[in-house]
C-alpha positions in Angstrom: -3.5 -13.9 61.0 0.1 -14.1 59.2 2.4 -16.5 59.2 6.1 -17.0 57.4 6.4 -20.1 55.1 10.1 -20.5 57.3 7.9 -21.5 60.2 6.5 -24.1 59.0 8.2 -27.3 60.1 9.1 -30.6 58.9 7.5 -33.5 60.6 9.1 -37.5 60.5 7.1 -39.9 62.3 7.8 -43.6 62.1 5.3 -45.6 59.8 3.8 -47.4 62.3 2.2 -49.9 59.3 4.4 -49.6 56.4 3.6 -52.0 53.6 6.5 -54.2 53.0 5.2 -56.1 50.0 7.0 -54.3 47.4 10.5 -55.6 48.6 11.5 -58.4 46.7 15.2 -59.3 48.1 15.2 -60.7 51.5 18.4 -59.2 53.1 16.4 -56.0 52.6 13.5 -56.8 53.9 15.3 -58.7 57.0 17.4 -55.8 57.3 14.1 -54.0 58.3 13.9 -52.6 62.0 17.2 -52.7 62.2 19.3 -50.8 59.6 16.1 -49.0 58.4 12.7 -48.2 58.7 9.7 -46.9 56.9 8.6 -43.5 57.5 6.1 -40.5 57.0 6.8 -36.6 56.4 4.2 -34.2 56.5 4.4 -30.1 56.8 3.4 -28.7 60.4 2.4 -25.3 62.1 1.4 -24.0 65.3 -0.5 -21.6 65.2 -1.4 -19.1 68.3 -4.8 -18.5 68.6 -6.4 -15.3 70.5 -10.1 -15.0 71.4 -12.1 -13.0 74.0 -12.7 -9.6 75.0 -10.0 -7.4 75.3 -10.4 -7.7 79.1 -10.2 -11.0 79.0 -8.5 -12.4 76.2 -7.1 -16.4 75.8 -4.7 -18.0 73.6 -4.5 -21.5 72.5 -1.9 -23.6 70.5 -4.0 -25.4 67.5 -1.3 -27.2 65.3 -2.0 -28.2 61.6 -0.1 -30.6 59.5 -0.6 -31.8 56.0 -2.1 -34.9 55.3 1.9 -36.4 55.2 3.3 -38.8 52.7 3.8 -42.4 53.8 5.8 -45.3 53.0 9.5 -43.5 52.6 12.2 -45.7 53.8 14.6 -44.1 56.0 17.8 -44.8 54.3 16.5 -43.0 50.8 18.3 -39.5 51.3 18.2 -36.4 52.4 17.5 -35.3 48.6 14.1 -37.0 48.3 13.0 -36.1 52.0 13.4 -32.5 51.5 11.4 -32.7 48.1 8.6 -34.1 49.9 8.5 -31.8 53.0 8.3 -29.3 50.1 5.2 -30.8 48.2 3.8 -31.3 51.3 4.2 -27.9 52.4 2.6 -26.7 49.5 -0.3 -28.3 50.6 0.0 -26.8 53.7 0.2 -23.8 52.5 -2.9 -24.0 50.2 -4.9 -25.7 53.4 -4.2 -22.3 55.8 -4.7 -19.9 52.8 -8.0 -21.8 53.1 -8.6 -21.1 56.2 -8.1 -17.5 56.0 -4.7 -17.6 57.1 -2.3 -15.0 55.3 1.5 -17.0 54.1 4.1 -14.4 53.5 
């Protein structure tokens, strides 16, 4: 199987239990929820998967994501997002190559 490395996607879910502690000034932190919020990226593919006989052959969807990076506050930039989706598609990329997956 072959995939493109442009296929692979990046993935921002909310941080569903960020660890605040680090924040020290107290409009910041009550700012939280509102004006920001804390987030995780991680790489993801789909990948179609045949099996069966020729006669009777399936496909399913099996999607893979990197383990993802959590903890980035949402206001932090566009800059520092895209330089995680790209570390963390590197680990993608190293996790289907794994797999037997061929990344062109």
């Amino acid at each position: 199987m072959k995939i493109k490395k442009e296929d692979i996607e990046r993935e921002v879910l909310i941080d569903e239990i960020p660890d605040l502690s680090y924040i020290k000034n107290q409009d910041r932190l009550d700012s939280y929820g509102d004006e920001w919020i804390m987030e995780g990226i991680r790489a993801k593919i789909i990948l179609e998967i045949s099996y069966g006989s020729k006669n009777d052959l399936c496909t399913i969807l099996q999607t893979i994501t990197s383990p993802g990076l959590w903890g980035i506050e949402s206001d932090c930039g566009e800059d520092y997002k895209d330089e995680v989706f790209q570390e963390e598609k590197a680990i993608l990329i190293d996790v289907l190559r794994g797999i037997g997956v061929e990344v062109i």
